[in-house]
matplotlib code that plots the C-alpha trace (Angstrom):
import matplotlib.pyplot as plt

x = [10.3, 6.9, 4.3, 3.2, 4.5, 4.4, 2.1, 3.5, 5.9, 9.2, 11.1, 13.4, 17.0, 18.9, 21.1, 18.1, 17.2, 20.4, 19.7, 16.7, 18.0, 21.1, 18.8, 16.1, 18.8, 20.9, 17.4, 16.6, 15.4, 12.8, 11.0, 12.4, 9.9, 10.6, 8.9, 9.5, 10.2, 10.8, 12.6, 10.9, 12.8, 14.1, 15.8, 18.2, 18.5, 15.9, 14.0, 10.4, 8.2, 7.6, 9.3, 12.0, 12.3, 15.3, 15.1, 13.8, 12.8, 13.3, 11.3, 12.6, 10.9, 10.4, 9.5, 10.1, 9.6, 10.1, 6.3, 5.8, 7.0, 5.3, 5.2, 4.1, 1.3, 2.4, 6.2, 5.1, 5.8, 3.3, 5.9, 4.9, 7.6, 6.1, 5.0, 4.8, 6.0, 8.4, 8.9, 10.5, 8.8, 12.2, 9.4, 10.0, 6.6, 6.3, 2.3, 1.0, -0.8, -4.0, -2.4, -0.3, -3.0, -4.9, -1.3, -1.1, -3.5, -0.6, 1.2, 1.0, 3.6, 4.7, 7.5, 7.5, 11.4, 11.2, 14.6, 17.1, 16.9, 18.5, 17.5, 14.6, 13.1, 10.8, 7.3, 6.1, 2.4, -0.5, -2.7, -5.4, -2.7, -2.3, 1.1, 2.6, 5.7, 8.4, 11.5, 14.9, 16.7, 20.2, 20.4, 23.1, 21.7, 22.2, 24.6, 22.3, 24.7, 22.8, 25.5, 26.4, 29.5, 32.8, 36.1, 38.0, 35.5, 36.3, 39.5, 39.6, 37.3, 39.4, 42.3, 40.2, 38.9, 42.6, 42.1, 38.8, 36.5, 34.7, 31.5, 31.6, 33.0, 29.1, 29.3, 32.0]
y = [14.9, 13.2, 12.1, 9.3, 6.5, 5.2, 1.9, -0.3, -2.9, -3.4, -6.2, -7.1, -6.0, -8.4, -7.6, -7.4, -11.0, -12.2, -10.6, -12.9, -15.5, -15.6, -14.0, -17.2, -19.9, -18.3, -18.2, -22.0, -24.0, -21.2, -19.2, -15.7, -12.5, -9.2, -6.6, -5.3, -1.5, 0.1, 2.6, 4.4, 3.4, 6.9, 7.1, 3.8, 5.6, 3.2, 5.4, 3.4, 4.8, 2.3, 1.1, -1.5, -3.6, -2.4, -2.8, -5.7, -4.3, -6.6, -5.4, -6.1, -8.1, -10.9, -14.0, -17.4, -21.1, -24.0, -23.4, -19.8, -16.4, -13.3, -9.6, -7.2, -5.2, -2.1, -2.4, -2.4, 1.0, 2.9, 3.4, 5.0, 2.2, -0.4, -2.5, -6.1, -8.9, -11.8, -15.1, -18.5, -22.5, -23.9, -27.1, -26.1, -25.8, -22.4, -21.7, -19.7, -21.5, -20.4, -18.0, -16.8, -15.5, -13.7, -11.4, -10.7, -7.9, -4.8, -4.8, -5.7, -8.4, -11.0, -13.7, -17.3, -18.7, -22.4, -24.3, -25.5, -21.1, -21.3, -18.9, -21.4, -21.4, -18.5, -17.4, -13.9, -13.6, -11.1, -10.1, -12.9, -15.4, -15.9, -16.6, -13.3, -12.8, -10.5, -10.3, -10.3, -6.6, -5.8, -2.6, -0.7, -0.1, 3.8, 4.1, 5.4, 6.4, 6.4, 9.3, 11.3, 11.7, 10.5, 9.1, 12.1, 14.4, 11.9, 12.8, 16.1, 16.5, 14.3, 17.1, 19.8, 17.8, 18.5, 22.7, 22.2, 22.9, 20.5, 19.0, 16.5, 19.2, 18.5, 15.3, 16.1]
z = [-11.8, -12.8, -10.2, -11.7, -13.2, -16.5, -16.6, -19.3, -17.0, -19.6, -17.5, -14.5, -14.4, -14.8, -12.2, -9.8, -10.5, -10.1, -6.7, -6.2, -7.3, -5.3, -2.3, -2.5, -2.3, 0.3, 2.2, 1.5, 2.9, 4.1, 1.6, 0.6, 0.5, -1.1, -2.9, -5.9, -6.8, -10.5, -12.0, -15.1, -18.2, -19.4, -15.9, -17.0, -20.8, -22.5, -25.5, -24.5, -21.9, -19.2, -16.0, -15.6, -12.1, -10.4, -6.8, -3.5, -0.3, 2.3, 4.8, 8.5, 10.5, 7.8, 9.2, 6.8, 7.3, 4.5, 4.2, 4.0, 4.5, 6.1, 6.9, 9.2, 7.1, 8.7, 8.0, 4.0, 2.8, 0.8, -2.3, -5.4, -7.2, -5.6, -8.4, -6.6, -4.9, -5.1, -2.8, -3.5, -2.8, -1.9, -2.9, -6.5, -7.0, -9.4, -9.5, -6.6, -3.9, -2.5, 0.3, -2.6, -4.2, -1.2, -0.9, -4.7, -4.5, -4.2, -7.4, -10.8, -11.2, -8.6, -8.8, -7.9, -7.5, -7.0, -6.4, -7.4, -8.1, -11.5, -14.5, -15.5, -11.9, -12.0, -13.1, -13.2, -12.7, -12.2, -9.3, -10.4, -10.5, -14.3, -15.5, -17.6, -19.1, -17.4, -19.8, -18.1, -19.4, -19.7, -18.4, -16.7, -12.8, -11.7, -8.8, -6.2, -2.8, 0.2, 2.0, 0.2, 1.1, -0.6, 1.1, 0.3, 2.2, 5.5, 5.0, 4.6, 7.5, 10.2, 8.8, 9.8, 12.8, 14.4, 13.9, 15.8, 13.0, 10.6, 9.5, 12.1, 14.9, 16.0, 17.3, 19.9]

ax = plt.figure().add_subplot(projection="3d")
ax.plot(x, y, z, "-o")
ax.set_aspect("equal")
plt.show()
C-alpha cells in the first residue's frame, strides 16, 4: 500500500456522477454538498498512474437552503482521498459565487451542478475558481463491503446459535 497518492486527477466515475447528479436533484430545491474522495487508477485496473473520483461523503450534519449549503468544519474528515468538493445552484447558475470560492481551498477539483441536473449541468473547477476539465470515465467501481460478512455466514451462525455457541453467542 502506498502512502501517498498519485497527483495527476484522471476523471470522475461515471457511476459516481450519476450519483451527484441524481443526489443534487433529489436535494432541490436546496443545494446539495459533498466531498469528493479518489481511488488511485491502478486500484480500478487503469495502466496510467493517477487517481480517478470514486466516492461523496456526505457528511452528517449538512445543513442546505435554496441559497446555500454548509458544514460543520469539524465533521470534515482529514482523508488522505479527499481531493475536493462538490455542491449544486438549484438557480442553474454553474460559476462559483464569491462564498464558493472562500470554501474551495481543500482539494484540487470542485464541482458546480446547476439544474435542471442533466449531463450538461456541471463544471469542474480549481481552488482559484478557474474552470478545468474533469472527464467523465467508464470504469468498473470495486465492490467495497462495509461487513464483512456474507448471508451464508448469518446462517450458519443462527444454526450454531441453537447449540449455544457462535460468533454472535456474545451478544446474549
Amino acid at each position: 500500500m502506498r502512502l501517498f497518492r498519485s497527483g495527476e486527477l484522471l476523471g470522475i466515475a461515471r457511476e459516481t456522477m450519476e450519483f451527484i447528479l441524481e443526489a443534487s436533484e433529489a436535494t432541490h430545491p436546496n443545494e446539495y454538498m459533498g466531498f469528493l474522495r479518489a481511488d488511485d487508477a491502478s486500484k480500478l485496473d487503469i495502466d496510467r498512474e493517477g487517481q480517478v473520483i470514486t466516492d461523496v461523503l456526505v457528511i452528517p450534519g449538512t445543513e442546505s437552503t435554496p441559497m446555500s449549503a454548509s458544514v460543520r468544519s469539524h465533521m470534515k474528515p482529514n482523508d488522505m482521498r479527499s481531493v475536493g468538493s462538490v455542491h449544486s445552484h438549484p438557480n442553474g447558475a454553474l460559476r462559483p459565487s464569491t462564498a464558493d470560492l472562500a470554501t474551495f481551498g481543500q482539494g484540487t477539483v470542485h464541482i458546480i451542478v446547476g439544474a435542471p441536473y442533466g449531463w450538461g449541468d456541471w463544471k469542474a473547477f480549481d481552488a482559484d475558481g478557474d474552470q478545468q476539465t474533469l472527464q467523465v470515465v467508464d470504469v468498473e467501481l470495486p465492490d467495497e463491503r462495509f461487513f464483512d460478512f456474507t448471508q451464508e455466514d448469518i446462517d450458519r451462525e443462527l444454526v450454531e446459535e441453537d447449540d449455544g455457541g457462535g460468533f454472535f453467542s456474545w451478544l446474549r
